[in-house]
C-alpha positions as CSV (number, residue, x, y, z in Angstrom):
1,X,0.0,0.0,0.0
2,X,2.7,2.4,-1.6
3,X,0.5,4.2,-3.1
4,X,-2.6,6.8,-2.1
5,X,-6.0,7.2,-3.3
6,X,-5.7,10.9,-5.1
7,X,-9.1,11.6,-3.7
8,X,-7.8,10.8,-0.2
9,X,-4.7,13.3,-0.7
10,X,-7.1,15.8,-2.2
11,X,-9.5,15.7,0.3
12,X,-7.0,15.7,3.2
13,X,-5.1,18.9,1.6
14,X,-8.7,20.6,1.2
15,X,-10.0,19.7,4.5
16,X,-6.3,21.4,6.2
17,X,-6.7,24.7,3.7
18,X,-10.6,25.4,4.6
19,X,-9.9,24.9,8.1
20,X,-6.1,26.4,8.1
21,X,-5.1,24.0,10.1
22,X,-1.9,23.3,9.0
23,X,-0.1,24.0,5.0
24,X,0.1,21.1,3.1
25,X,0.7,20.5,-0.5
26,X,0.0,16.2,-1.9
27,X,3.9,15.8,-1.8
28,X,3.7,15.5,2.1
29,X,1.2,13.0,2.5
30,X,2.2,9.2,2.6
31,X,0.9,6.4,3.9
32,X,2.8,6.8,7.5
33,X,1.7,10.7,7.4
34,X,-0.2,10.9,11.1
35,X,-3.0,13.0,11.5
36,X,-2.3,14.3,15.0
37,X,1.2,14.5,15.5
38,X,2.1,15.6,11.7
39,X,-0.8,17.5,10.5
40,X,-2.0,19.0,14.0
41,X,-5.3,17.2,13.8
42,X,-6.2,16.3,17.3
43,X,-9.0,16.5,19.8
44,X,-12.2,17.6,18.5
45,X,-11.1,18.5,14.9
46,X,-9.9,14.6,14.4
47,X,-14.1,13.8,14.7
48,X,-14.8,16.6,12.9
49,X,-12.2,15.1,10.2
50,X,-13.6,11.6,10.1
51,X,-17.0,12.6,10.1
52,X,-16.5,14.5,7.2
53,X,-14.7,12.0,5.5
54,X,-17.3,9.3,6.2
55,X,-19.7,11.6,4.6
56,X,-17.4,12.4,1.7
57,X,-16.9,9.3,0.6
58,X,-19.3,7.8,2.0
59,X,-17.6,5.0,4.7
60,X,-19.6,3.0,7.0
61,X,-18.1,4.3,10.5
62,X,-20.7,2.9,12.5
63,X,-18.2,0.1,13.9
64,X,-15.3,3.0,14.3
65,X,-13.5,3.2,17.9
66,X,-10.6,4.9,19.3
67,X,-10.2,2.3,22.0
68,X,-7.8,0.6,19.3
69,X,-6.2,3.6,18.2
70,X,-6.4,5.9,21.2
71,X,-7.9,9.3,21.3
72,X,-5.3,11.5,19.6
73,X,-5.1,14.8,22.3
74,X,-2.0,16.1,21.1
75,X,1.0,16.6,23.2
76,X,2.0,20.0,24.8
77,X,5.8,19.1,24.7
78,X,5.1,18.4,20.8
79,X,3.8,21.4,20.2
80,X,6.5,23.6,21.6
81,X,9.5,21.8,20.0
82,X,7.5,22.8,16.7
83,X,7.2,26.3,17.7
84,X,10.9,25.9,18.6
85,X,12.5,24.4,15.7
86,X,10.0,23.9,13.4
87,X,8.5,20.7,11.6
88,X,10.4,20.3,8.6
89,X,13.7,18.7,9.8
90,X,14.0,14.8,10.1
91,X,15.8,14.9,13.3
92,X,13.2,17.3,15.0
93,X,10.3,14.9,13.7
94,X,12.4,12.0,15.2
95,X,12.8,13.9,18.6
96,X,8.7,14.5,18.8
97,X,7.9,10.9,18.3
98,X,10.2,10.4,21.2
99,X,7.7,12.4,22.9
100,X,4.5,11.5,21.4
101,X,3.3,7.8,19.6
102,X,0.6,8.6,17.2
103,X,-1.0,5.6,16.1
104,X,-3.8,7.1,13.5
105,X,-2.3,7.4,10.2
106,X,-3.1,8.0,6.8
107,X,-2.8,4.4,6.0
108,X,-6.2,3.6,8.1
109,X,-8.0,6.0,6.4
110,X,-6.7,4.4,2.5
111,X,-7.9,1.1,4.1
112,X,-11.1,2.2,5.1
113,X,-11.6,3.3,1.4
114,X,-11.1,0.0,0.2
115,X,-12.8,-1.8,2.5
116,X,-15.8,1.1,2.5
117,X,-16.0,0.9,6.7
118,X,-13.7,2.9,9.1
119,X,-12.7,0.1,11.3
């Protein structure tokens, strides 16, 4: 699973510009991309995401839990290395998931398009 639906990177880079959360052009989404600790999509905005893409493209979510992914609440320490030193540098992304384990990534959210349920 290489490769990304284009939908799926459209609708992520659309969903991050209408609600400026963070920029993002398709280049920076890959299949190990997480939602909270690399695109700042935590707390209430990650339902708000997954409701919206359930509704999108239209994904059974009925069965969806974050008991098995854990409720993504972002991490204080994350947040002020980035306002440190930024996002952009492979050794500061190493140091932050030091600090933080995301474990809801992009690659759920291809399988959930080709399974049609967010599971």
């Amino acid at each position: 699973m290489d490769q990304l639906s284009p939908q799926l990177t459209d609708f992520i880079v659309d969903y991050c510009n209408r609600y400026k959360v963070v920029p993002v052009d398709t280049s920076m989404i890959k299949p190990d991309t997480s939602l909270d600790l690399d695109l700042d999509i935590y707390d209430i905005e990650i339902d708000l995401f997954l409701s919206e893409f359930a509704e999108y493209f239209k994904i059974d979510k009925s069965k969806f839990s974050w008991y098995k992914y854990g409720y993504p609440k972002g991490s204080t320490r994350v947040r002020m290395i980035k306002a440190l030193f930024g996002y952009k540098h492979p050794l500061v992304k190493k140091l932050t998931s030091y600090c933080y384990k995301p474990k809801f990534r992009v690659e759920v959210l291809q399988q959930a398009l080709e399974n049609r349920k967010l599971l």
